[in-house]
C-alpha positions in Angstrom: 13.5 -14.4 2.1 10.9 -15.2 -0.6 7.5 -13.3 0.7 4.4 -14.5 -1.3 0.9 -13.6 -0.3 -1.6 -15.2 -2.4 -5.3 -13.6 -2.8 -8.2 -15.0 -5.0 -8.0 -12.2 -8.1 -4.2 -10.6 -7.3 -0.8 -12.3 -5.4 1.5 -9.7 -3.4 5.0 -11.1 -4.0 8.6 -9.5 -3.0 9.6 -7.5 -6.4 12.4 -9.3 -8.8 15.0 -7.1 -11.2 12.7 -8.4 -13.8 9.3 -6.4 -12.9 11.3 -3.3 -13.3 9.1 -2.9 -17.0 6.1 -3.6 -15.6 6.7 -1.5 -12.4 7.7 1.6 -14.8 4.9 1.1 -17.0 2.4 1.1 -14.2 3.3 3.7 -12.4 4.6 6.1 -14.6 1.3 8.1 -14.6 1.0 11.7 -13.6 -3.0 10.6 -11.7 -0.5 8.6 -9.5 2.2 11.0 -8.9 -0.5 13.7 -7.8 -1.4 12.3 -4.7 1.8 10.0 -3.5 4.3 11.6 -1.3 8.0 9.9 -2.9 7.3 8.9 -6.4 9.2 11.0 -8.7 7.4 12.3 -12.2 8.4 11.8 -15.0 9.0 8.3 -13.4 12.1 6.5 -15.4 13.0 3.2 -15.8 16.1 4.1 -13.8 14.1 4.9 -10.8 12.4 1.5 -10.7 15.8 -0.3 -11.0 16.4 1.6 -8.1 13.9 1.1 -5.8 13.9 -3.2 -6.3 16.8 -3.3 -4.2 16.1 -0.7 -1.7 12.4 -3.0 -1.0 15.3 -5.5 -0.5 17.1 -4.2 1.8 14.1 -2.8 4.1 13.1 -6.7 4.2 16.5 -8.2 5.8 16.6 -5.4 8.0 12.7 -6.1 8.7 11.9 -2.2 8.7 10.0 -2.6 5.6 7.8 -4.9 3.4 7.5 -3.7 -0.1 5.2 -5.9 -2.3 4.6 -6.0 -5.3 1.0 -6.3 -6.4 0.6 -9.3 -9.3 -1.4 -10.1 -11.2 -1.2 -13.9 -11.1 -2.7 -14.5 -15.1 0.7 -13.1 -16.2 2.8 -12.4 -13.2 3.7 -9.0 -14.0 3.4 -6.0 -11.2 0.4 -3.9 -11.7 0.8 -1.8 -8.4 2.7 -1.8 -4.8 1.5 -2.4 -1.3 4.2 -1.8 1.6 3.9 -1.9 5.4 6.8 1.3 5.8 8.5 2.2 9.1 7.7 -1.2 10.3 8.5 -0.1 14.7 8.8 -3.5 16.6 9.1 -1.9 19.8 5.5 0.3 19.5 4.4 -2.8 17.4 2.9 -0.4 14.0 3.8 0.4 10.8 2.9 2.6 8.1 0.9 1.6 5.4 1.2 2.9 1.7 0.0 1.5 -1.7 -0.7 2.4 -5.5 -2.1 0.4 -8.0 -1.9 1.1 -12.1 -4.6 3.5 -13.5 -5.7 0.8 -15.9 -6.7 -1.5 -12.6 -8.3 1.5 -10.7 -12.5 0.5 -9.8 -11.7 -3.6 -9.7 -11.3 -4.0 -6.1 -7.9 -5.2 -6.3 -6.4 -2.4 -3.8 -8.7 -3.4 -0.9 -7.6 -7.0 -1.5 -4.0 -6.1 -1.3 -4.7 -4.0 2.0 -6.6 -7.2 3.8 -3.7 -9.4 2.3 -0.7 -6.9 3.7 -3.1 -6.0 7.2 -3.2 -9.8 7.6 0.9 -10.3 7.3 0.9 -7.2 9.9 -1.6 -8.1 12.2 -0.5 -12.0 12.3 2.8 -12.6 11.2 4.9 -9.6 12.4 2.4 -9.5 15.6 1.7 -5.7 15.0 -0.5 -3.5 17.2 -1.3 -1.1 14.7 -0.9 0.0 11.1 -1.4 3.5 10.3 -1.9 5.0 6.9 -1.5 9.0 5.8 -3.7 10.0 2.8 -3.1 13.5 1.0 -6.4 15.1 0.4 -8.4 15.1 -1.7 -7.4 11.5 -2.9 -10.7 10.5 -1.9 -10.4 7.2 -3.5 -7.4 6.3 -1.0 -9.6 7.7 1.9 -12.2 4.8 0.6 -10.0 2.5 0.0 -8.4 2.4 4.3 -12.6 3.0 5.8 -13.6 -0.4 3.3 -10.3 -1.8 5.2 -11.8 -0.7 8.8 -9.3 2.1 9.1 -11.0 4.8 11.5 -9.9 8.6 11.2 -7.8 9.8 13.3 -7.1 13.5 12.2 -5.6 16.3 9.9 -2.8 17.7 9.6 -4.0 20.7 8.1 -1.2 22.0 5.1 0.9 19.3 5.8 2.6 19.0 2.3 4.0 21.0 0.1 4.4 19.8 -3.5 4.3 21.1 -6.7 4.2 24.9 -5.4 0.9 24.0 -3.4 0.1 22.8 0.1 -2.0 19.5 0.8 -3.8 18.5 4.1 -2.6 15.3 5.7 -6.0 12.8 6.4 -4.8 10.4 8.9 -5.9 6.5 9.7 -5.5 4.0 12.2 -6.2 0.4 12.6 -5.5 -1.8 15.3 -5.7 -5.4 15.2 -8.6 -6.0 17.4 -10.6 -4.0 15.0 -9.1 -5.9 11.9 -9.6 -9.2 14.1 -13.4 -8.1 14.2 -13.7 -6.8 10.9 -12.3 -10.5 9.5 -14.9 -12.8 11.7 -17.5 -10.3 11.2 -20.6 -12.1 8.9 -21.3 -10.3 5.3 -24.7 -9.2 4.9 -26.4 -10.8 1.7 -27.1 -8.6 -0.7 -30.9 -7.8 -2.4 
């Protein structure tokens, strides 16, 4: 299944074998690590060769969407975007993304999420997507309210890692809101 979503300044594309470089180089960072729950540091080269086949396999079994974010000027991978833990019988799915520290402050991340809410909302017919953030990433949080996401909790000392324990900030969105959100006029700027 070839899985392209095209956007107007990034694409979201099902990874190849050959963005394992640019996958390792972008994520590699320790700023990225810090607040992402399954990302190992030092990230290898090894581990990205790893996980291109694993975002394979969650999209035959249609559990999973992992895509690649691309930047279309030279088609490498500057980030990911994945709907997770995709539950067709509750109709959500989990939503999780990074994007390369030289990218961060572009807007590309909240293109990615409307891109990847759209697939959710209208292709796979979803209900809801969800989204955890690990506090304080307080550029994630801003990231799912620009989206529409509305909070939905804490679950206080919710992870553990790196010998310290992080609150859980949790967000919904459900497709009516996202429906809205999309048809919704934008107000002209001064």
């Amino acid at each position: 299944m070839e899985l392209k979503l095209k956007g107007v300044s990034i694409n979201l594309r099902k990874l190849r074998r050959s963005d394992a470089h640019s996958l390792h180089h972008n994520v590699k960072d320790y700023e990225i690590y810090r607040y992402t729950a399954n990302i190992p540091h030092p990230y290898k080269l090894k581990h990205a060769l790893a996980f291109i086949p694993l975002t394979w396999k969650e999209m035959k079994k249609q559990t999973g969407y992992g895509l690649g974010i691309e930047d279309p000027d030279t088609g490498k991978i500057i980030g990911m975007i994945s709907l997770m833990k995709v539950d067709t019988k509750n109709k959500n799915a989990e939503l999780g993304y990074w994007l390369g520290k030289k990218y961060w402050g572009k807007g590309i991340t909240p293109e990615a999420a409307n891109l990847i809410l759209n697939f959710g909302f209208r292709k796979l017919g979803l209900a809801k997507i969800y989204a955890r953030v690990m506090h304080p990433n307080k550029a994630s949080a801003r990231v799912l309210q620009k989206s529409g996401f509305k909070p939905e909790g804490v679950g206080r000392r919710h992870i553990f890692k790196d010998g310290n324990w992080y609150d859980e900030l949790r967000f919904g969105l459900l497709r009516e809101e996202f429906a809205a959100k999309a048809h919704k006029p934008k107000s002209k700027g001064r």
